[in-house]
N, C-alpha and C positions, 0 to 999 in steps of 0.2 A: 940329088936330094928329092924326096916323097912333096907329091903337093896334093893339099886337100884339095879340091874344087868340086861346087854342087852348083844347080841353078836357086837359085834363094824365092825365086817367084815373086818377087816383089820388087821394083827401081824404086831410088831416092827421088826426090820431089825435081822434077828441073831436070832430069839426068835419065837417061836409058838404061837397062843394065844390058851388060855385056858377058854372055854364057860363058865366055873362054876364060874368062880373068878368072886368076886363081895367089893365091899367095905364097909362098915358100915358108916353109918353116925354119927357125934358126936351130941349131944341132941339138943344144940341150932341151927347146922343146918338141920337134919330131920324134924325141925318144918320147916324151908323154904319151902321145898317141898310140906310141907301139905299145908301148906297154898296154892301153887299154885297147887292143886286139882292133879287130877293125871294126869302121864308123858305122854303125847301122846307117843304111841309109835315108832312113825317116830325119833322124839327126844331124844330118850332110847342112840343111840349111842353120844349122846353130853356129856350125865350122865352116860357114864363108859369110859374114856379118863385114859392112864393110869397115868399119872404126873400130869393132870389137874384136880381138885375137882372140878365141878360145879353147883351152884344151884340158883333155880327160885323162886324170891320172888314175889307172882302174885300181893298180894298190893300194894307194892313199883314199880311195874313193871321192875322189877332189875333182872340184871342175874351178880350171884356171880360167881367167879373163884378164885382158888389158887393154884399157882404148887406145885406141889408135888414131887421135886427132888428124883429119886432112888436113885443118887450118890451123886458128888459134887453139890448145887445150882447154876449150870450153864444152858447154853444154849447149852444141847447136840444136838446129832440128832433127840433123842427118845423124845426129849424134844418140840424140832422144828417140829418134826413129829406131835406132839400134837398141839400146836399151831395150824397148818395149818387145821386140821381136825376141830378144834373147827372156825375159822374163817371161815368154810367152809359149817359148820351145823348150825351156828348161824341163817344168813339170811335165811337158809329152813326153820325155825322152830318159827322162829319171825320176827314182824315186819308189818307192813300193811294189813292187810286180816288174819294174824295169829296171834299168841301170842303178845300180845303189849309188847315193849319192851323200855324202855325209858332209861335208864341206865346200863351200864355195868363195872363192877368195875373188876379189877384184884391186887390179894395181893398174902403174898408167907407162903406156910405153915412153912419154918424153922424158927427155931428161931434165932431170932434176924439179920435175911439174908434175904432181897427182892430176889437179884441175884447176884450173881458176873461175870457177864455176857458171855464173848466168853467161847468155850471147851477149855483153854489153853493144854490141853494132846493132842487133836489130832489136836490142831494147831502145838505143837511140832512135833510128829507125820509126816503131810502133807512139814512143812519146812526142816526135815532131809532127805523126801523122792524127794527135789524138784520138788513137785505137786500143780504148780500154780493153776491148773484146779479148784482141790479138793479146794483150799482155796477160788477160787473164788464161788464157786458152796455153800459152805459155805455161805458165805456171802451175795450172791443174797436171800438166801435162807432168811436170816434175815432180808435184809431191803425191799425185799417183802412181810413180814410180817410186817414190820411198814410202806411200802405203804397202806397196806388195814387197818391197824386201825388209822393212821392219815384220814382217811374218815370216819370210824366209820362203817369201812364197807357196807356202801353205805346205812346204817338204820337212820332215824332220833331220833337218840339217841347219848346223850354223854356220854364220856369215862372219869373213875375216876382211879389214879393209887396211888393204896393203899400202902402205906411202913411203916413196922415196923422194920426197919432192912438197915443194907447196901446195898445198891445200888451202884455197881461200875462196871467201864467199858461198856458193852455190854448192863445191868442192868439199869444202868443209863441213858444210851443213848434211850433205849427201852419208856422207864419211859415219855422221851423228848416229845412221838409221843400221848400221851394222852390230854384230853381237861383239865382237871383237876390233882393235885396232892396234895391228901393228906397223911400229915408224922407224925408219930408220933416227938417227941421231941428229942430222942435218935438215930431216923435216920440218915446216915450218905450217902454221894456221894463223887464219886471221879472218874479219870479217871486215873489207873494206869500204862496204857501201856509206858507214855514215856521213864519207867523206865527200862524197858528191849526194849531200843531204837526200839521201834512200834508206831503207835498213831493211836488214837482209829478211825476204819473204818467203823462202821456202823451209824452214823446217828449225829454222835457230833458235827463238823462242822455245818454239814449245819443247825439240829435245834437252837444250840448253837450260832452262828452269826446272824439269824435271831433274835433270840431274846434277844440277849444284845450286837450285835455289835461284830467286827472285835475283837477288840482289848480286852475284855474282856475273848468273847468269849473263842481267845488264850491263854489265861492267864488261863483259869480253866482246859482247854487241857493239856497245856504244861508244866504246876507246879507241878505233881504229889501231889498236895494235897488235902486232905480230909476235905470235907465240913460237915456243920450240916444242918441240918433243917433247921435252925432259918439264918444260910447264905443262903440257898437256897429260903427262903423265902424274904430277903433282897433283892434278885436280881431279885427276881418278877419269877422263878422257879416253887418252889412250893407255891400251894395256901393257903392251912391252916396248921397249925403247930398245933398239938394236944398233953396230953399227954400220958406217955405211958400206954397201953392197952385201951385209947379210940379210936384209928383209926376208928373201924368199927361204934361205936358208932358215929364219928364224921360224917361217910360217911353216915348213916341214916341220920342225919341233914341234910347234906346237900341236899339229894334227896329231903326231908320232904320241909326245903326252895325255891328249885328249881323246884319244882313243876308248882307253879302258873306262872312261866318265862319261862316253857320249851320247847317250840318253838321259844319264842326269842332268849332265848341262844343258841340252835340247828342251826338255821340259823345266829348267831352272828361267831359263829365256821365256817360255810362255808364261811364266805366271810371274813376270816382271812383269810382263803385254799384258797381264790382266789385272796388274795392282797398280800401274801407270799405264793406264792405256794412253797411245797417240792416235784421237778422231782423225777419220781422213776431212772429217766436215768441220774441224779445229784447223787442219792445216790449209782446207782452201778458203776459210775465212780471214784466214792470214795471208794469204796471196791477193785478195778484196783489197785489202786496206792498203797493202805493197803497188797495185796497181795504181788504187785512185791516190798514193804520195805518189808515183812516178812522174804522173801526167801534171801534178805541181811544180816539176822541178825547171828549172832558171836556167837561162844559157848558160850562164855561169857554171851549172852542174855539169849540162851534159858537154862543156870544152875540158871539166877535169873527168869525165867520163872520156872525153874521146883519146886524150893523153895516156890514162889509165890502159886503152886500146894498144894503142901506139907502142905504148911500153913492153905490154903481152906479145903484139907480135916481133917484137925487136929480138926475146927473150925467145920464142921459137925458132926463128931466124936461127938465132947464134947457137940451137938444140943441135 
């Protein structure tokens, strides 16, 4: 079997990297690749990310992504570290004068887990060592990543966000910053910080009120409860509701569909962005306020925060 491997020029934080390591592709996506002919090699560090799988489907003009959580399916450092690299080599490598890129989908390899979104371990971590810094530095970190893909990265292409699996908290909210949302049928969202008296600071608020309003908005914030698909789909959330194991299947249709519309809808999306814009200086004022409640919260919070933990990794565990 074909294996990508590049040097990425860059180690994780605490970790060396190691030039040999490379990944193997599984059958149906090594075919992606061949289809889009071979990897230039400016592009080689997009295709060895260590959390993120990526691949180039040169027909469909699509570039696939799925994390790859080492640990729990959250949003660690190593994880954010990836992100930004892959948001950062996108636009080198496609887009206007290079690789045509018309869609870009993100799903999650665990199963039955899109994300369950913040690190809650080293959010405990930062609140025992009262390190407001750390948490805000955290949190710029991530709704500067969903500043640049609420734009789509500044490519004229739209953004599809694939779930087969829970999406909650950080996961959810991330989810919010995509043009498109499709779920399987079994998907679930939720946003469960109110429960260890936190509410969720990266990006809920504000895409959540924009798009259903104050008062609802609130209500899916501050109920800790867990939605389906087919709710999220009610409230005009997600777009297609599929079911289970056709997501990607479903996300080929719809590129296949969207095809002959895909400049309309590409600029239909901008001047959403410009009739509701989302400040990136809105969203890290909302990370401000997330921090200084974190550094409030009670043993009592962070022993149903560490449970909360416990549980996540149980749920990996048994992936």
């Amino acid at each position: 079997m074909d294996r990508v491997s590049a040097s990425i020029g860059r180690a994780p934080d605490n970790e060396s990297f190691d030039d040999n390591r490379a990944f193997t592709l599984p059958c149906d996506e090594e075919s992606l690749v061949q289809q889009g002919g071979e990897v230039p090699s400016a592009a080689e560090d997009l295709f060895r990310l260590n959390e993120l799988d990526v691949f180039y489907d040169e027909g469909q003009r699509a570039l696939w992504s799925f994390m790859r959580s080492v640990g729990r399916p959250s949003f660690t450092q190593s994880l954010l570290r990836d992100f930004e690299d892959w948001q950062r080599l996108i636009p080198l490598n496609f887009g206007p004068e290079r690789k045509p890129l018309d869609y870009l989908i993100l799903g999650s390899r665990t199963p039955d887990v899109f994300c369950f979104g913040g690190d809650l371990q080293l959010f405990q971590s930062l609140i025992r060592a009262g390190d407001r810094d750390g948490l805000v530095r955290y949190g710029y970190r991530c709704v500067e990543i969903l500043d640049r893909n609420i734009a789509a990265l500044q490519l004229p292409m739209l953004t599809i966000g694939l779930v087969e699996g829970a999406a909650l908290g950080g996961g959810f909210e991330a989810l919010l910053s995509f043009d498109f949302i499709i779920a399987e049928r079994t998907a679930t969202f939720g946003l469960p910080e109110i429960m260890f008296n936190l509410f969720p600071g990266m990006g809920a608020h504000a895409f959540l009120i924009r798009k259903l309003g104050l008062a609802q908005a609130e209500r899916i914030i501050l109920s800790n409860q867990t939605y389906s698909a087919q709710d999220m789909f009610d409230l005009g959330i997600v777009h297609q509701v599929v079911e289970p194991g056709e997501g990607r299947a479903a996300c080929e249709e719809f590129m296949a569909k969207a095809d002959r519309r895909h400049s309309a809808l590409v600029r239909a999306k901008a001047a959403a962005r410009v009739t509701a814009p989302v400040p990136l200086a809105e969203l890290k004022a909302i990370v401000d306020l997330w921090a200084d409640t974190a550094l409030e919260l009670a043993d009592r919070d962070l022993k149903i925060m560490s449970r909360l933990v416990a549980a996540q990794g149980r749920l990996k565990a048994s992936a």
